[in-house]
N, C-alpha and C positions, 0 to 999 in steps of 0.2 A: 440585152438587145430588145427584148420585148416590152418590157419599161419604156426604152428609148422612141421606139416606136409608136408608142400608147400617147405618150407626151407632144409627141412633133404633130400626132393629127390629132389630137385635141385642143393642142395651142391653133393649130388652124383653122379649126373647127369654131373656137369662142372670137378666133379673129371675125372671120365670114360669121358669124352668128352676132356678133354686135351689132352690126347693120342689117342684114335680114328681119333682125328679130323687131325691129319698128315698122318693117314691111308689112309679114306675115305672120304676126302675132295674134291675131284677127281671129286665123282658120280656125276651126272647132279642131280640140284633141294636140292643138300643136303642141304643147307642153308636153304629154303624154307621150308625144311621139319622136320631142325629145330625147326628154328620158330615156327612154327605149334605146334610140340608135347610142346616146351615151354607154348602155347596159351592153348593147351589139358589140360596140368598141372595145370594154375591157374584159367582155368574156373570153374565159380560155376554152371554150367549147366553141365559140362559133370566130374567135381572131377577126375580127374586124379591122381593129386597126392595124392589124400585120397583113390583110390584104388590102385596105386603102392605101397603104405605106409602101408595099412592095408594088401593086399596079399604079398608081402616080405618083406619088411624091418623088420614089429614089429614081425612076426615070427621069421628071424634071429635075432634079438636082444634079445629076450625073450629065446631062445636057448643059447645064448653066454653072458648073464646074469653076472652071476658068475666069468667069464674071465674078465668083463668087469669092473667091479667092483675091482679085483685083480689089475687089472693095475693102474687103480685110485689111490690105495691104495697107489701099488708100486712107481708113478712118485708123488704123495703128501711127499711120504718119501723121494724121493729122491732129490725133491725140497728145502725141510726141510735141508737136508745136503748142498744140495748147497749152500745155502743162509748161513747156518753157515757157510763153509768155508770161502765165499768169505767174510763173513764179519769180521770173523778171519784175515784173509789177508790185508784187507784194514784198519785193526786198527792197525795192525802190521807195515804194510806202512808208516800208520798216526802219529803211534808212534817212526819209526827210521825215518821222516823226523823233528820231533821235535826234536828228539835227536842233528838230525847235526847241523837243524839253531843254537840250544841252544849254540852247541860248538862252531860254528863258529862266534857268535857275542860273547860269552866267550874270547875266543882268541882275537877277536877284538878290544874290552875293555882290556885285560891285552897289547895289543900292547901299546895300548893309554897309557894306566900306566906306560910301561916302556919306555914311549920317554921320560918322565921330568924327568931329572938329578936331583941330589941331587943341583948342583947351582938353577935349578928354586926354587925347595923347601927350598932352602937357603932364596933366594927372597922375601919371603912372609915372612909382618911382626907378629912379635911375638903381639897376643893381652895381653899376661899375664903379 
């Protein structure tokens, strides 16, 4: 649990720090002070991130519950559809790329058939 905790505000943390950090990259020490709040976060002597975690995060989570959940729902279904269409599509593919070899070594073989004239078939003896 304290892993887990450690990870949800740090992923939050380098979220909101992506953009911040072209803001106030400037300040003197920011690096530094970084660092630091990073070191605040995973120490087990001062839990950082088990008090940013337990005073906001699972408040807002536990709040947005029900939305959060809806969307789940919503992007499992709509994963569900994706994956049928594309796989719709890709048997459809799979199937008019068989279609054309089929015809065109079809064609191919009747070329071959019709170069022997009736003299070659002449040619060949009778075994009866």
């Amino acid at each position: 649990v304290r892993w887990m905790m450690y990870w949800i505000v740090f992923a939050l943390f380098m979220a909101t720090e992506t953009f911040t950090d072209l803001l106030i990259s400037w300040l003197p020490f920011y690096y530094e002070v970084k660092m630091a709040f990073v070191i605040w976060l995973i120490s087990p002597y001062t839990q950082g991130a088990r008090l940013l975690y337990r005073k906001f995060i699972h408040p807002t989570l536990s709040r947005k519950e029900k939305e959060i959940d809806t969307y789940i729902i919503q992007a499992r279904e709509r994963g569900y559809e994706t994956m049928v269409r594309f796989g719709k599509r890709g048997l459809n593919m799979a199937a008019t790329a068989a279609v054309q070899a089929a015809t065109k070594s079809q064609g191919a073989l009747a070329g071959r058939l019709c170069s022997f004239s009736m003299q070659d078939l002449r040619s060949i003896p009778d075994e009866a």
